[in-house]
PALUM-735692 format. One line per field, with one value per residue (C-alpha): residue number from 1; residue in one letter; chain; x, y, z. Coordinates in steps of 0.25 Angstrom, whole numbers. Layout:
<pts>
i <- (NUM,...);
aa <- (a,...);
ch <- (A,...);
east <- (X,...);
north <- (Y,...);
up <- (Z,...);
</pts>
This chain:
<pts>
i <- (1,2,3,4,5,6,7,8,9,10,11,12,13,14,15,16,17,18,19,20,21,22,23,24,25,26,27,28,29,30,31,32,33,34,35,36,37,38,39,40,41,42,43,44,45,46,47,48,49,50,51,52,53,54,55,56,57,58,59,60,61,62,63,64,65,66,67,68,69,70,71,72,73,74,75,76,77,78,79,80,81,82,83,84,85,86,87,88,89,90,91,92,93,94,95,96,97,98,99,100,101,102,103,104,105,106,107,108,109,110,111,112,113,114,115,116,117,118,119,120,121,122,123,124,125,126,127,128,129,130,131,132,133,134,135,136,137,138,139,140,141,142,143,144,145,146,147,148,149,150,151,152,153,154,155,156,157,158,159,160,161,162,163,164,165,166,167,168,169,170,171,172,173,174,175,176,177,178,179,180,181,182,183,184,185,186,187,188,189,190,191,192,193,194,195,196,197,198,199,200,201,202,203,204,205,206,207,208,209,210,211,212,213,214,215,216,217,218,219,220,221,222,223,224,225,226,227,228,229,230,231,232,233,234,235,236,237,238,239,240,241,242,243,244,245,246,247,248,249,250,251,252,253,254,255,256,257,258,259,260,261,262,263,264,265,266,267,268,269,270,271,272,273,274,275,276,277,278,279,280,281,282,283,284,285,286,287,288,289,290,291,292,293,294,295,296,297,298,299,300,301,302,303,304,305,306,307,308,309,310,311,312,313,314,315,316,317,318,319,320,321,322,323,324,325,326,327,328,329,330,331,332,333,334,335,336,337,338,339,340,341,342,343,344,345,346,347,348,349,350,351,352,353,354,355,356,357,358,359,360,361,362,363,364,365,366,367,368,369,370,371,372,373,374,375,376,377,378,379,380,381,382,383,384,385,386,387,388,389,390,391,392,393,394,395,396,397,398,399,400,401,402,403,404,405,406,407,408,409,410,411,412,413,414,415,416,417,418,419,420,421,422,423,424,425,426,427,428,429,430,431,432,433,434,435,436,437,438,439,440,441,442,443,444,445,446,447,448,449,450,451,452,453,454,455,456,457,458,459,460,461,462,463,464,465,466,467,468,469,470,471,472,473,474,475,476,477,478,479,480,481,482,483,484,485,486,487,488,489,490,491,492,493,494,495,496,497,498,499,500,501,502,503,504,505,506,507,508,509,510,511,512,513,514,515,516,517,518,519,520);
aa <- (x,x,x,x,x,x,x,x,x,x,x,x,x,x,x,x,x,x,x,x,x,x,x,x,x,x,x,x,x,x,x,x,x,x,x,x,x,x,x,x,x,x,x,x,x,x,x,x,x,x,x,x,x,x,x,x,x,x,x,x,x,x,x,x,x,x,x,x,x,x,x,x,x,x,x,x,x,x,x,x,x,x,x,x,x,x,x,x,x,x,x,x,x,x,x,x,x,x,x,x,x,x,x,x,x,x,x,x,x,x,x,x,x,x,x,x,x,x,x,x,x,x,x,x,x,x,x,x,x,x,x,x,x,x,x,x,x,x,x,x,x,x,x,x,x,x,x,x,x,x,x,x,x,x,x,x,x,x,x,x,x,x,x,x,x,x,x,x,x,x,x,x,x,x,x,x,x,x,x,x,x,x,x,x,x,x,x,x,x,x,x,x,x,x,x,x,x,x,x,x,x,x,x,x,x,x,x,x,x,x,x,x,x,x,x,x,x,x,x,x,x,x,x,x,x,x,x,x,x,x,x,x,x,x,x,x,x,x,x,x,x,x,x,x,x,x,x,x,x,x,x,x,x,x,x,x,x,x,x,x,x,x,x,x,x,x,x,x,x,x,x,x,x,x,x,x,x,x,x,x,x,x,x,x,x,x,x,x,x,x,x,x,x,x,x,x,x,x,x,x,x,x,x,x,x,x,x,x,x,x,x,x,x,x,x,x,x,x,x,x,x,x,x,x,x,x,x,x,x,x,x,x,x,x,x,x,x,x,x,x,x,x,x,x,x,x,x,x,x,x,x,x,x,x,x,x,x,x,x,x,x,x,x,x,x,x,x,x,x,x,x,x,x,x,x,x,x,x,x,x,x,x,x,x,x,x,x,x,x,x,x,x,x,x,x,x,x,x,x,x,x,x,x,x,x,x,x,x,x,x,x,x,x,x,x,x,x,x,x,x,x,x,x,x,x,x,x,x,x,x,x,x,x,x,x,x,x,x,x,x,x,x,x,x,x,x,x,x,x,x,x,x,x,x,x,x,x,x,x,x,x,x,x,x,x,x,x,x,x,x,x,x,x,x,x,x,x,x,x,x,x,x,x,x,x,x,x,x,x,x,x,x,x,x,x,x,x,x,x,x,x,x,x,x,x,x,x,x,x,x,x,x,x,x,x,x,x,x,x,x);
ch <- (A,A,A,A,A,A,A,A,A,A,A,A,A,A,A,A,A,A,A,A,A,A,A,A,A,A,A,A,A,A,A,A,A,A,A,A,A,A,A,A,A,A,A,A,A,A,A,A,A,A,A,A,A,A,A,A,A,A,A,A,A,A,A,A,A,A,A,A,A,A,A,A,A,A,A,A,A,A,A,A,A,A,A,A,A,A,A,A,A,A,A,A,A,A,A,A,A,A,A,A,A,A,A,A,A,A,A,A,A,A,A,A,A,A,A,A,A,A,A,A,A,A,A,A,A,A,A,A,A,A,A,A,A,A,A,A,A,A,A,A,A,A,A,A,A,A,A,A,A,A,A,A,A,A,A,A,A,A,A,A,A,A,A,A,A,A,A,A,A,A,A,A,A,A,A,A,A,A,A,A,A,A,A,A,A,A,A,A,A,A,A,A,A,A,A,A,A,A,A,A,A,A,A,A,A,A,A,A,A,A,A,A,A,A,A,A,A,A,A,A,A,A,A,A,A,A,A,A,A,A,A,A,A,A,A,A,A,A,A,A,A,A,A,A,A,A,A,A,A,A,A,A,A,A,A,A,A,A,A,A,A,A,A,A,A,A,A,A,A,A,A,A,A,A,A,A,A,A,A,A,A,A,A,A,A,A,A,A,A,A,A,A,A,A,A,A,A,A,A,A,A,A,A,A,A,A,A,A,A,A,A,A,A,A,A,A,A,A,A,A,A,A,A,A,A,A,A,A,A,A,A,A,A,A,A,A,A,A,A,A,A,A,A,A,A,A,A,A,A,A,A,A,A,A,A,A,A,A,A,A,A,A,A,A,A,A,A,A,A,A,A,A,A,A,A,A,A,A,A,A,A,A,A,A,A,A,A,A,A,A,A,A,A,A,A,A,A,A,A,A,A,A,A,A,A,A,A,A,A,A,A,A,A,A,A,A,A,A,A,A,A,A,A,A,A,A,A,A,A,A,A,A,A,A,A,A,A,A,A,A,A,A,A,A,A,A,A,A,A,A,A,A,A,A,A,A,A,A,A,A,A,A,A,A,A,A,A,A,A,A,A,A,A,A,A,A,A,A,A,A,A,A,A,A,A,A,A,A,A,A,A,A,A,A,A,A,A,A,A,A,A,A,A,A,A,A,A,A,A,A,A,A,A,A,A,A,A,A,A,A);
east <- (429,435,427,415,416,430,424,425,437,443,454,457,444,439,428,416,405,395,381,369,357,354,353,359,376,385,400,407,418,423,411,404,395,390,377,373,358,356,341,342,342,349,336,333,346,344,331,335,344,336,326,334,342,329,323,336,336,322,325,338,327,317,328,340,352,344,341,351,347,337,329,339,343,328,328,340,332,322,330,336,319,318,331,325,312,320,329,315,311,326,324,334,329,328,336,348,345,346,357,364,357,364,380,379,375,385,395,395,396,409,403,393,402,412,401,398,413,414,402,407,421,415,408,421,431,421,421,435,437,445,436,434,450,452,441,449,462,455,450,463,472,461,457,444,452,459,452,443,456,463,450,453,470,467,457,464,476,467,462,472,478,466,460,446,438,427,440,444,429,428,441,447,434,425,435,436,421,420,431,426,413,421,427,415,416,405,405,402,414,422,417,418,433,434,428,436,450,444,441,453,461,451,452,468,473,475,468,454,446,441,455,457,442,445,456,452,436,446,458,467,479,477,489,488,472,477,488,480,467,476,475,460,461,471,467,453,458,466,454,445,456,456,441,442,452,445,434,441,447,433,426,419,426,422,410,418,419,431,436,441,428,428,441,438,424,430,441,430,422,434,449,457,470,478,480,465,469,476,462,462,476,475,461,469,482,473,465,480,484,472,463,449,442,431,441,450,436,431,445,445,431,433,448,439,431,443,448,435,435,450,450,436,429,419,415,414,406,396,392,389,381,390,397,410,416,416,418,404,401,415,407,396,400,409,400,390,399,403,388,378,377,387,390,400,395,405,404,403,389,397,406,392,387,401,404,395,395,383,392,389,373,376,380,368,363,373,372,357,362,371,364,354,362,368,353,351,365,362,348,355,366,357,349,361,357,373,378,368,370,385,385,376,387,398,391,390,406,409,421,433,426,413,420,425,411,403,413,411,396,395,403,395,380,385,389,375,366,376,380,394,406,412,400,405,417,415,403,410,425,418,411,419,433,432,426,440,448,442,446,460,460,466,460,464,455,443,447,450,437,430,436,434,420,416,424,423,410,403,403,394,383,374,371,383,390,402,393,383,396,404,393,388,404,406,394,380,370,370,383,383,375,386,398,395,397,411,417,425,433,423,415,427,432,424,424,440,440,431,439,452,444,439,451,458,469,479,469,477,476,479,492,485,482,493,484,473,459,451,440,430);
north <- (399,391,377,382,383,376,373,387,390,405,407,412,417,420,430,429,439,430,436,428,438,452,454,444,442,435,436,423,420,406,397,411,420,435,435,450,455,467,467,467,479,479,480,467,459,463,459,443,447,454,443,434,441,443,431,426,435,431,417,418,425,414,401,408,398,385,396,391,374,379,389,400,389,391,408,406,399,410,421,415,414,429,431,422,430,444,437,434,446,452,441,431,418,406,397,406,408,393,392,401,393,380,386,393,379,372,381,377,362,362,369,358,346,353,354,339,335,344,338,325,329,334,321,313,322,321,306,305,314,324,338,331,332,346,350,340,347,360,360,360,369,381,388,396,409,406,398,407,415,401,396,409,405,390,392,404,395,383,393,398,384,379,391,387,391,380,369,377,377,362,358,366,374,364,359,373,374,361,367,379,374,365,377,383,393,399,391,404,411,398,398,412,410,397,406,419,410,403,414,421,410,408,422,422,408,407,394,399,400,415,421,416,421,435,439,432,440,453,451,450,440,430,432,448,445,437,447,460,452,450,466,463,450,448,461,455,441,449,456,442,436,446,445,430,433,442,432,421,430,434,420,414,402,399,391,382,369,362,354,342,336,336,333,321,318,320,311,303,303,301,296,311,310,320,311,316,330,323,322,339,339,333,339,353,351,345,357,365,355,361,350,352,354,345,333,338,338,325,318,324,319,304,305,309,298,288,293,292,277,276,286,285,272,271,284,281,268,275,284,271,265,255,248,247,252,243,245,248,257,264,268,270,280,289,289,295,306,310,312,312,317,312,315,310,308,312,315,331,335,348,340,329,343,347,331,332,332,332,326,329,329,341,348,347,361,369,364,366,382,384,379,388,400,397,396,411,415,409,417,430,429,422,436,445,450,446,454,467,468,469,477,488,487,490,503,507,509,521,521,511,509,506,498,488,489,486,473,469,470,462,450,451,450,440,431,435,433,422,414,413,420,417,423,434,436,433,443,454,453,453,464,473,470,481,492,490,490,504,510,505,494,482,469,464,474,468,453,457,462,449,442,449,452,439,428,429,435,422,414,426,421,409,405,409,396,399,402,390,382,387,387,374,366,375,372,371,382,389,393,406,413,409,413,425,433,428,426,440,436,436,449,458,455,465,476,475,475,488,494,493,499,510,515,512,501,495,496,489,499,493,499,509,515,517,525,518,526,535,527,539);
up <- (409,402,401,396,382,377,363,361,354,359,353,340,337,325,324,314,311,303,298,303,297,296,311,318,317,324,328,331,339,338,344,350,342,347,338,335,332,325,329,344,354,367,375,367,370,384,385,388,398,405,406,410,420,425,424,432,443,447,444,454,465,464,463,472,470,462,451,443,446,434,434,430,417,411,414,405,394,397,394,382,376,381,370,361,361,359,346,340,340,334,321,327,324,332,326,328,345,345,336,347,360,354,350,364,372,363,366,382,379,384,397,399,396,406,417,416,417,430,435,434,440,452,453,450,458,470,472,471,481,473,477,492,491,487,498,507,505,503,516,524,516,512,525,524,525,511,504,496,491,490,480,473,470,467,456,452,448,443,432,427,426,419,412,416,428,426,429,441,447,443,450,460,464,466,476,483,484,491,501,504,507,517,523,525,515,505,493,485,492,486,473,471,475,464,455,457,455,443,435,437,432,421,417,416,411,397,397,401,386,391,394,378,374,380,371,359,360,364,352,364,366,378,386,385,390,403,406,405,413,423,426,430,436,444,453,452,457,468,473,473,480,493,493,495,505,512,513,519,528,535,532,545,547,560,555,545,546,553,541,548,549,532,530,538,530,517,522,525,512,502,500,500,493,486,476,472,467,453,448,447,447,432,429,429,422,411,410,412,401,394,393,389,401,398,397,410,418,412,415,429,429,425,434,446,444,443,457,462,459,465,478,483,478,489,484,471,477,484,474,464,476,478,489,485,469,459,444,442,455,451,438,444,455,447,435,446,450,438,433,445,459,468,483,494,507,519,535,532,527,520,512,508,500,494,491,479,466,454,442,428,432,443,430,423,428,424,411,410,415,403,394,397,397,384,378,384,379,366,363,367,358,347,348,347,363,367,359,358,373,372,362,367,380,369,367,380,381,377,386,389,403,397,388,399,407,393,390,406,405,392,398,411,401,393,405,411,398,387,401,394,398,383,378,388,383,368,365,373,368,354,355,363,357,347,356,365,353,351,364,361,371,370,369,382,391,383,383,400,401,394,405,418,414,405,409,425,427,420,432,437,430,438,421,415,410,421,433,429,428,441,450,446,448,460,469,462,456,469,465,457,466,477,471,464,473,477,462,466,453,445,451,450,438,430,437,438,422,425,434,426,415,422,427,415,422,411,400,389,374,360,355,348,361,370,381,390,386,393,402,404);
</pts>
């Protein structure tokens, strides 16, 4: 994923073992270091997990759905003091846990600077009546029946044409969201199809920055990554596919609403123009043209303001609490969209809840989440517990299957307990790359398996950077808890990479080994 973290440079890395003292080391790759204890147990690295997975679960009980509004940011905190306390008693001095705390918060600025720009997009692109557009359109080409398998295609194609599932939920998806919800469709239902097609193109462009991480952590090459992960994904994307067919096809539509009465409100509220979709339009081929993200989004912001002030003045007007626009109220209003509450009030109660948008301010939650998550991810890694509880996985592979179930449930703790999929995928491909090379198989199985185990099953996590991220731009905190269950892409993912392992299906060798091992 892609926005997160595009200060890390992943490519070309060099990898460094540097002594820190006679029980703590650390092994650095690029801007990531895996920090090892010698002095720490497994029961005491999993001692903080424990705790706060704990902790969180009765949290979740006692707040349902607003846990994550705040409550579940300071168990975070928590958990990182229950670490802390275990790397005082393991000699690791204080000084070096906040040394972690702070390069791991630094390390998602380019996160937190991305999430204000989307803010402020959906504020900008809202009053101009770009997203009422797309649901315009939306609304009378995408039919109940298709559309969750349709969400599926488009953001599939988006993706892959950006590299970046974070762009494809801030753009397209919000759009389908808001159409869906129109139609009378779940919003998890949609979100979990948004999702499914944004990670898939995420995993197989060669512009998204974990396609390049896997191979680089694995000694793989990036093209021969993406064509052997195709064995796993595109079956994977097949079967998703079918299920959000299947869906559509037994969806109770006799209760949804007619759609003439919101094409008529929305036709109401705002000027609809086709003329509208250049804003995206250009938002994507800059990100194709590999613009920084953080600049595409900031332009798309300020161009979606500019339309604002040209397509829907009285709009802009109202919002400054004026009575016609000026130069001053023009300022006014889109500055208010771009970094407060704003809403557009129409004839359709629905579209009144979906015709909103926080700005930069609605963002300020999210933010407060990762942050927190980074200062628990920090504090384990600080203590040496990251990488004591994948190597005590390690162990337990003593065949190639137990290999591929080891490396899957790696990436699926560190996403739980780092709350970062690069962690997820650094710490693992570090640490397992020489066991593959062992059994004689090829760097691509282990960068494969980094992806369909790391890299998808972030969005998983409520306080994982992605899931904070992707619930928050999609449709609020309630989010995660409503999409989960319908991210198919993401759910199945891993146990195709373990069903391919277990029977042994095209499991690539090094040259030095021309026959596929024995799995038993």
């Amino acid at each position: 994923m892609q926005l997160a973290h595009q200060n890390r440079n992943i490519t070309n890395q060099n990898y460094l073992l540097m002594q820190d003292d006679k029980n703590l080391s650390e092994i650095k790759t690029g801007n990531q270091k895996i920090v090892s204890n010698k002095e720490l147990n497994i029961w005491e690295a999993l001692i903080p997990v424990i705790v706060l997975v704990g902790m969180l679960a009765y949290n979740i009980f006692v707040f349902g759905d607003d846990a994550l509004s705040g409550s579940n940011q300071f168990i975070l905190l928590m958990g990182a003091a229950v670490a802390a306390i275990v790397g005082f008693f393991n000699k690791v001095p204080y000084t070096k846990m906040l040394e972690e705390v702070s390069e791991n918060v630094r390390s998602t600025t380019g996160a937190l600077l991305i999430l204000l720009m989307v803010g402020a997009l959906a504020g900008t692109w809202l009053i101009s009546g770009i997203i009422p557009t797309m649901i315009y359109y939306g609304l009378q080409i995408l039919s109940p029946t298709i559309f969750l398998a349709a969400c599926v295609i488009i953001c599939a194609i988006i993706s892959i044409a950006t590299g970046s599932s974070w762009t494809t939920s801030a753009t397209v998806g919000i759009a389908l969201v808001g159409i869906g919800e129109s139609l009378g469709i779940s919003v998890g239902m949609t979100a979990g199809a948004v999702l499914s097609g944004a990670y898939f193109g995420d995993k197989m462009s060669p512009l998204s920055d974990t396609t390049n991480l896997a191979p680089a952590m694995a000694g793989g090459e990036l093209f021969s990554h993406i064509k052997y992960m195709a064995l796993t994904t595109i079956p994977t994307i097949i079967i998703t596919l079918l299920i959000f067919t299947v869906i559509g096809l037994n969806l109770d539509t006799s209760g949804s609403p007619v759609i003439a009465d919101k094409l008529t409100a929305i036709e109401g509220a705002f000027t609809i123009s086709p003329w509208l979709f250049i804003v995206p339009a250009l938002v994507i081929v800059m990100i194709i043209k590999k613009t920084p993200p953080l600049i595409a989004l900031l332009l798309g912001a300020l161009l979606g303001g500019v339309t604002a002030l040209i397509a829907q003045p009285d709009i802009v007007a109202n919002i400054a609490g004026a009575d016609q626009l000026t130069f001053q109220s023009g300022y006014k209003g889109v500055m208010n969209a771009l970094t407060v509450d704003t809403s557009v009030t129409t004839s359709s109660k629905e579209l009144n809840d979906l015709f909103t948008a926080g700005g930069m301010q609605g963002m300020l939650g999210t933010i407060w989440l990762i942050i927190c998550a980074m200062v628990f991810g920090g504090v384990m890694d600080a203590i040496g517990a990251l990488e004591r509880i994948t190597d005590s996985l390690l162990k337990m592979a003593s065949s190639v299957f137990g290999l591929f179930a080891s490396t899957v449930a790696s990436c699926l703790a560190l996403n739980l307990t780092a709350s970062d999929q690069y962690l997820a995928i650094v710490v693992p491909g570090k640490m397992f790359k020489k066991a593959y090379e062992d059994k004689g198989l090829a760097p691509e199985n282990l960068s494969r398996t980094l992806e369909d185990s790391g890299t998808v099953t972030s969005v998983l996590i409520p306080w994982n950077t992605c899931g904070a991220y992707h619930s928050k731009v999609l449709f609020g905190y309630a989010g995660a808890t409503a999409y989960i269950p319908y991210a198919f892409f993401s759910i199945i993912s891993p146990f195709m990479t373990l069903l391919f392992a277990a029977f042994a299906i095209k499991l690539k060798m090094l040259p030095s080994h021309k026959t596929e091992p024995v799995i038993q």
